[in-house]
C-alpha positions as a Python dict, from the first residue, in 0.01 Angstrom:
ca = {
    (1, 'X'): (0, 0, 0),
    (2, 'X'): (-25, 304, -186),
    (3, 'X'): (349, 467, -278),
    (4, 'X'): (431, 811, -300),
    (5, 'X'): (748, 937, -524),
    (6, 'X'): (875, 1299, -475),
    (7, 'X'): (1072, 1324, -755),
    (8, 'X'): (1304, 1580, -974),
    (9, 'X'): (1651, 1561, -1074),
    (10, 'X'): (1772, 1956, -992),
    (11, 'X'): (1807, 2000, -637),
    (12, 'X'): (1707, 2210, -394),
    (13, 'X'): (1308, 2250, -518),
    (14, 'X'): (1209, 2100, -173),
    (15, 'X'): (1181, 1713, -245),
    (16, 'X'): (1236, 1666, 137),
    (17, 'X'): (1010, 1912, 242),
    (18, 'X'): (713, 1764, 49),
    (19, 'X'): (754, 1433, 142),
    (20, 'X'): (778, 1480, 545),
    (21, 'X'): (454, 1725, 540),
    (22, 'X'): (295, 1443, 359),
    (23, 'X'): (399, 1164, 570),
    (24, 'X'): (343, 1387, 896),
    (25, 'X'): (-42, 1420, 754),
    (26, 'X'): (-90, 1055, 682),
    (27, 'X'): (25, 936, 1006),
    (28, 'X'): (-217, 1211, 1195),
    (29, 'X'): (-503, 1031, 984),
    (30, 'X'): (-416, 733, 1174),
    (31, 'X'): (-216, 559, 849),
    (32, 'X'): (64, 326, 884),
    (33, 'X'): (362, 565, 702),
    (34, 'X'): (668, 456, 619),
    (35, 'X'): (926, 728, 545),
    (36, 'X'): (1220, 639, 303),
    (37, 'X'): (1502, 839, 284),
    (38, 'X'): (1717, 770, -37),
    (39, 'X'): (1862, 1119, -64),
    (40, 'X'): (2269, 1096, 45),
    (41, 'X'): (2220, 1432, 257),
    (42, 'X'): (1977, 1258, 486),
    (43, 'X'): (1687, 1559, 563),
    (44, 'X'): (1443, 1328, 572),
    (45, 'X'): (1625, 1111, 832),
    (46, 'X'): (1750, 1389, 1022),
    (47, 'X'): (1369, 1533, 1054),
    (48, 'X'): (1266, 1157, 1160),
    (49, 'X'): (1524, 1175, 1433),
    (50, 'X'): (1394, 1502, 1570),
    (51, 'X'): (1039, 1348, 1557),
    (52, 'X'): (883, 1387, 1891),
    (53, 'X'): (786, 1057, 2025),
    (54, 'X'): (406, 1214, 2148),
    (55, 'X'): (344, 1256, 1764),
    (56, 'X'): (187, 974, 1544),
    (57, 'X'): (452, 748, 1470),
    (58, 'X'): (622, 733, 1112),
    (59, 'X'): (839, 427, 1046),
    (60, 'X'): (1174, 483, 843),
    (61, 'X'): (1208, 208, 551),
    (62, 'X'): (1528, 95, 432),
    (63, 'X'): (1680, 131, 93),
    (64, 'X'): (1969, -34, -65),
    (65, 'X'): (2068, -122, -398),
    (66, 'X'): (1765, -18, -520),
    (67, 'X'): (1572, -182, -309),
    (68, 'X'): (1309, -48, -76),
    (69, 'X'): (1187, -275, 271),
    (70, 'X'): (919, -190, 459),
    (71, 'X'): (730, -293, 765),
    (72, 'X'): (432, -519, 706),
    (73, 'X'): (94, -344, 714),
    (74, 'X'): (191, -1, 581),
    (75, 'X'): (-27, 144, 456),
    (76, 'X'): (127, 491, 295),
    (77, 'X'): (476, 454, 175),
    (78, 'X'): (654, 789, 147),
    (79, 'X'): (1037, 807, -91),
    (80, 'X'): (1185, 1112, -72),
    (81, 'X'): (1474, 1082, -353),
    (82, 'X'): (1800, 1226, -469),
    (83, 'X'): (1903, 1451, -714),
    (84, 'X'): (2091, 1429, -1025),
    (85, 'X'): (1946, 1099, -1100),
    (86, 'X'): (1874, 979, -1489),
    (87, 'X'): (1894, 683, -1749),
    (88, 'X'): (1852, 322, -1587),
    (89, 'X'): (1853, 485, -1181),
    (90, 'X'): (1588, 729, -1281),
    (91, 'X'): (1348, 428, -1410),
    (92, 'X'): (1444, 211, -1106),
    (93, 'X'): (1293, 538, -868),
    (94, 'X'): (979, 585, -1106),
    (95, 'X'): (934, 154, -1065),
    (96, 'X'): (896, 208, -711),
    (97, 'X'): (607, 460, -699),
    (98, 'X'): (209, 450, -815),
    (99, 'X'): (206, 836, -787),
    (100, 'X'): (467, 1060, -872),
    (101, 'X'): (506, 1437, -736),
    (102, 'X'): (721, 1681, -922),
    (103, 'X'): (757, 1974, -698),
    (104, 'X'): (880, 2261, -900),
    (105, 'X'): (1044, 2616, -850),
    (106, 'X'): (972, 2933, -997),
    (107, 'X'): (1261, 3054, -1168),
    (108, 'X'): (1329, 2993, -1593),
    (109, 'X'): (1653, 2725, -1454),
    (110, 'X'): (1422, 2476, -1251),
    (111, 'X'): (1148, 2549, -1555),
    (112, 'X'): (1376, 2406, -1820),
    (113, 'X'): (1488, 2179, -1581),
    (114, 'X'): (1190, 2044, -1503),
    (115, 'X'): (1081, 2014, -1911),
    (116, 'X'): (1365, 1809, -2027),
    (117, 'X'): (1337, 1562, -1688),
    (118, 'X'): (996, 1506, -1822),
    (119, 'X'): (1097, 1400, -2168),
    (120, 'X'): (1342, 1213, -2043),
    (121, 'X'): (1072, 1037, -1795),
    (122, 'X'): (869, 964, -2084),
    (123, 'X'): (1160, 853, -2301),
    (124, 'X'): (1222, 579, -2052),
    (125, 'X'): (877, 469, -2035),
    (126, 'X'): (985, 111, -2184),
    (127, 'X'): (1192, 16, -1867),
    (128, 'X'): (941, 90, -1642),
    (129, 'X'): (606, -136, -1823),
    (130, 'X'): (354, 46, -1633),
    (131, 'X'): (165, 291, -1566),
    (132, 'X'): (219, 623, -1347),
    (133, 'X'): (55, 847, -1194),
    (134, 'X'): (212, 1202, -1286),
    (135, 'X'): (107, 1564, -1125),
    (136, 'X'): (344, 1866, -1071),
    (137, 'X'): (341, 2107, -746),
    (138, 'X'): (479, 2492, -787),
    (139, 'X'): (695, 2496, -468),
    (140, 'X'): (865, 2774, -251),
    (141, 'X'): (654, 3010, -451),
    (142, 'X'): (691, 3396, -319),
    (143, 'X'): (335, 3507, -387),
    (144, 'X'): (250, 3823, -627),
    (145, 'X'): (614, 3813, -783),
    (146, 'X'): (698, 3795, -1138),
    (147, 'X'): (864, 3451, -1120),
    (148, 'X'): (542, 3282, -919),
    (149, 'X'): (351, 3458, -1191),
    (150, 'X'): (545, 3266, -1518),
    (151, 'X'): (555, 2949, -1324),
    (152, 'X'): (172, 2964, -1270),
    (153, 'X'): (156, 3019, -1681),
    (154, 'X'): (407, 2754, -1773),
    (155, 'X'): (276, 2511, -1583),
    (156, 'X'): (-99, 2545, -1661),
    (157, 'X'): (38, 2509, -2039),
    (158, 'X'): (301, 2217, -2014),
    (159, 'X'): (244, 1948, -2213),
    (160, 'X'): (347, 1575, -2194),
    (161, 'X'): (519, 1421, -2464),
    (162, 'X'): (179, 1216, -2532),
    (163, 'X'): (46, 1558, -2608),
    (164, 'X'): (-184, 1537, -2299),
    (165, 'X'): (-161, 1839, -2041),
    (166, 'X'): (48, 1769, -1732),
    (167, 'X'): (-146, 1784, -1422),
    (168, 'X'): (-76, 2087, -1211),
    (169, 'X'): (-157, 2037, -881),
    (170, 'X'): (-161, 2370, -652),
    (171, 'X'): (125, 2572, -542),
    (172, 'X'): (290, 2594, -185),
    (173, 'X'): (408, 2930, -84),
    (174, 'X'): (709, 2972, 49),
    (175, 'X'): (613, 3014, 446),
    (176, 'X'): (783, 3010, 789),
    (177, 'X'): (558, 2741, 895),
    (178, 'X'): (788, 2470, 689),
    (179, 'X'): (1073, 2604, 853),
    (180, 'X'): (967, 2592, 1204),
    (181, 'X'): (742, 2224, 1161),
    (182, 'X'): (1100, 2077, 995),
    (183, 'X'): (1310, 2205, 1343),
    (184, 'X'): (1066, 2043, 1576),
    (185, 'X'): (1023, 1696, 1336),
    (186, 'X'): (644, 1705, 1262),
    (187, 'X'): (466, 1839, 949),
    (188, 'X'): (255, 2198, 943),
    (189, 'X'): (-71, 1943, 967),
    (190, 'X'): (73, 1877, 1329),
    (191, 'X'): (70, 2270, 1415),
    (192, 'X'): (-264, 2419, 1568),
    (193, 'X'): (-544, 2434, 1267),
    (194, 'X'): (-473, 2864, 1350),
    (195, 'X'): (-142, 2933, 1277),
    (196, 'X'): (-88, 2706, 933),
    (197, 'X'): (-493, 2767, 782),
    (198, 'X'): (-374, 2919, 440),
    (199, 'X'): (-115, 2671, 415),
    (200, 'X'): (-340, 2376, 464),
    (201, 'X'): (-547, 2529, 217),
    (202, 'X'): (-331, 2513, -67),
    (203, 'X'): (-224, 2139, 19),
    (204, 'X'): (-598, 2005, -32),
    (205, 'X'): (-577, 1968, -425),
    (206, 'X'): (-280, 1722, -377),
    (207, 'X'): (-428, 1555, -99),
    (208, 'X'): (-726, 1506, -289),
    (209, 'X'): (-520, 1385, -608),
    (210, 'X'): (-352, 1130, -418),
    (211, 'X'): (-637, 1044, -262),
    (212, 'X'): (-804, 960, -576),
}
């Protein structure tokens, strides 16, 4: 089972949105997908609910105490966290994932944000004992603006605390498509290939990552 953390302390940089689009395209590949939800405002659940039942099915996985359960066979397992989460809670999160995706937004806040969750990843690195997979995904971005400009720079440059360069995935524009696939409960890979091409587009480098 390969698992899938979407993970980053400051709210609202679109945790929830990454991980349904990626569960919605794993389960049209034919995957078994588990979904877990362990943010307290529930989007993730609530776009499960709305989930048509003509669309590939995606299972919800519990989570308490720290614990995840799943159904037996899955394949992709999905964990869309909360925010505001460090120390000893932050570690157990990171535990439960092989890949890690930090989905970032393009203002100097979620920037600095974003740096010191890092070192603060990295500076917990002895309660997790193993090794994971780390990339980072410019999110919400308003094309040809100043802000989408300095994220694009920051990121390209950002360096781990190992001194090796973070990888930086792609960036996901901020588009209507999200908005509309979230109301109906599928993902934008569940839309006709014609009305969601560009956006598809820029989600091949991290489907290719976590392919990998």
């Amino acid at each position: 089972m390969h698992s899938i953390v979407i993970l980053n302390p400051k709210g609202g940089c679109g945790k929830s949105t990454l991980a349904v689009n990626l569960a919605g395209y794993f389960a049209q590949l034919g995957k078994r997908v588990a979904l877990a939800d362990c943010d307290p405002q529930r989007s993730s659940s609530d776009w499960l609910a709305l989930r048509p039942e003509s669309e590939p099915t995606i299972i919800p996985a519990g989570f308490s105490n720290g614990r995840i359960k799943v159904a037996a066979r899955t394949e992709i397992l999905i964990i869309d966290t909360p925010a505001a989460i460090h120390g000893q809670r932050l570690a157990g999160f990171v535990k439960l994932g092989q890949s890690l995706v930090i989905p970032m937004l393009p203002s100097p806040i979620d920037i600095r944000a974003a740096e010191r969750f890092i070192e603060e990843l990295y500076s917990l690195r002895h309660l997790i004992n193993r090794k994971v997979r780390l990339a980072s995904v410019a999110n919400r971005v308003r094309e040809d603006t100043l802000a989408a400009a300095r994220l694009d720079v920051y990121l390209d440059r950002i360096k781990l605390p190992t001194g090796q360069k973070l990888p930086y995935i792609t960036v996901l524009r901020a588009s209507q498509n999200y908005i509309r696939a979230a109301e109906k409960g599928l993902s934008i890979f569940e839309f006709a290939p014609a009305k969601t091409t560009y956006d598809r587009e820029q989600w091949k480098p991290l489907l290719r990552w976590l392919g990998g």
